[in-house]
N, C-alpha and C positions, 0 to 999 in steps of 0.2 A: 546461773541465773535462769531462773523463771517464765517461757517464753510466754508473754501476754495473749490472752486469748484474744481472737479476731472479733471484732463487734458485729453482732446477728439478729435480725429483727424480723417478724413476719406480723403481718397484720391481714384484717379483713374489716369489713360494715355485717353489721344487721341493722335490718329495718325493723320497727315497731311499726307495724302498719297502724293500730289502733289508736297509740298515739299521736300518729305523725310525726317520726323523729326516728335517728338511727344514734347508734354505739357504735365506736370501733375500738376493736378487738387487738391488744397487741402481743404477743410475743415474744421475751428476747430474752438476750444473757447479761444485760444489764440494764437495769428497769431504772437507776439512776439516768444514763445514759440516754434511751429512748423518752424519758418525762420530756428532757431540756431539748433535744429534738423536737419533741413537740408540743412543745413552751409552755410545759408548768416549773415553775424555778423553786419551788418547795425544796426539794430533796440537795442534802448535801454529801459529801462525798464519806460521812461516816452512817446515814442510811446503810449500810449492806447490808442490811437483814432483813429488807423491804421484799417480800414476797410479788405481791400486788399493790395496785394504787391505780386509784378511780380519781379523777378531777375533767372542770372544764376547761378548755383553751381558751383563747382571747375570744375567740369570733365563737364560742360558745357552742363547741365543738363537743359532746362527752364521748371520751377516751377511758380506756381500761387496761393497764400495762399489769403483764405478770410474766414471772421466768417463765423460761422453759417447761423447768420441773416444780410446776406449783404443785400443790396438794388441794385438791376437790374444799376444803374447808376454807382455804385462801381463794377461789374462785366464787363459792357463793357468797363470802366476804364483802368483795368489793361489789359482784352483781345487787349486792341488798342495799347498799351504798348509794349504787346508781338507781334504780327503782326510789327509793326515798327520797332521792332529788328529785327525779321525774314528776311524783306524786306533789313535790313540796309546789315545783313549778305550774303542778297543774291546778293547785288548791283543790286537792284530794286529799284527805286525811284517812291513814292507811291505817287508824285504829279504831274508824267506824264499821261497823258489818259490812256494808258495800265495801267499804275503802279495802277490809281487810283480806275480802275474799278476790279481790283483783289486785292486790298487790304482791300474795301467794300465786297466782295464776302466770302474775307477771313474770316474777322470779323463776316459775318453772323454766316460762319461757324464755329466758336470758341463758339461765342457765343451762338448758339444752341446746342453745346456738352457740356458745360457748362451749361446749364442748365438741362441737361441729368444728369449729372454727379449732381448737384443743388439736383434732387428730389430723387434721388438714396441714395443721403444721409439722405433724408430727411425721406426716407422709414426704412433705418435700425437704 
């Protein structure tokens, strides 16, 4: 038998200062696992092909969960995910010329703290 792997989670924030609003960043070996942690109840337990996953919490928290070993295509995935909410929230429409060139801006920026946040985990 099978010894069950041990459940592992690392997380961090980034601040969007322009926004006014932060992300956090999750980490883990079961992304099912860490959602229901931190109470999105979407996923069920035949999910396990779930890379990443972007949603809000009750108290309208946005969270960003992805294994371990995502793949950079699954990271900007969900980061374009979250940016499109943001935007939707802020009544910014991100296929206007302004809209589109701060929502690329945005994205870099998620994406580069995410990966911040990517090796930080990868160090502990």
């Amino acid at each position: 038998m099978a010894k069950k792997e041990r459940f592992k989670q690392y997380s961090e924030e980034i601040e969007i200062p322009i926004y006014g609003d932060w992300l956090k960043i999750v980490f883990t070996n079961d992304v099912i696992r860490s959602a229901k942690k931190l109470g999105d109840e979407t996923l069920t337990p035949d999910d396990t092909h779930v890379e990443g996953l972007f949603f809000l919490n009750d108290s309208g928290k946005c969270i960003i969960i992805y294994k371990f070993d995502v793949e950079m295509e699954f990271i900007v995935h969900e980061a374009a995910h979250f940016c499109f909410d943001l935007f939707k929230d802020r009544g910014i429409n991100p296929t206007e010329d302004s809209g589109e060139e701060s929502f690329c801006y945005l994205l870099g920026y998620i994406v580069r703290n995410i990966e911040k946040v990517y090796q930080n985990c990868h160090k502990s």
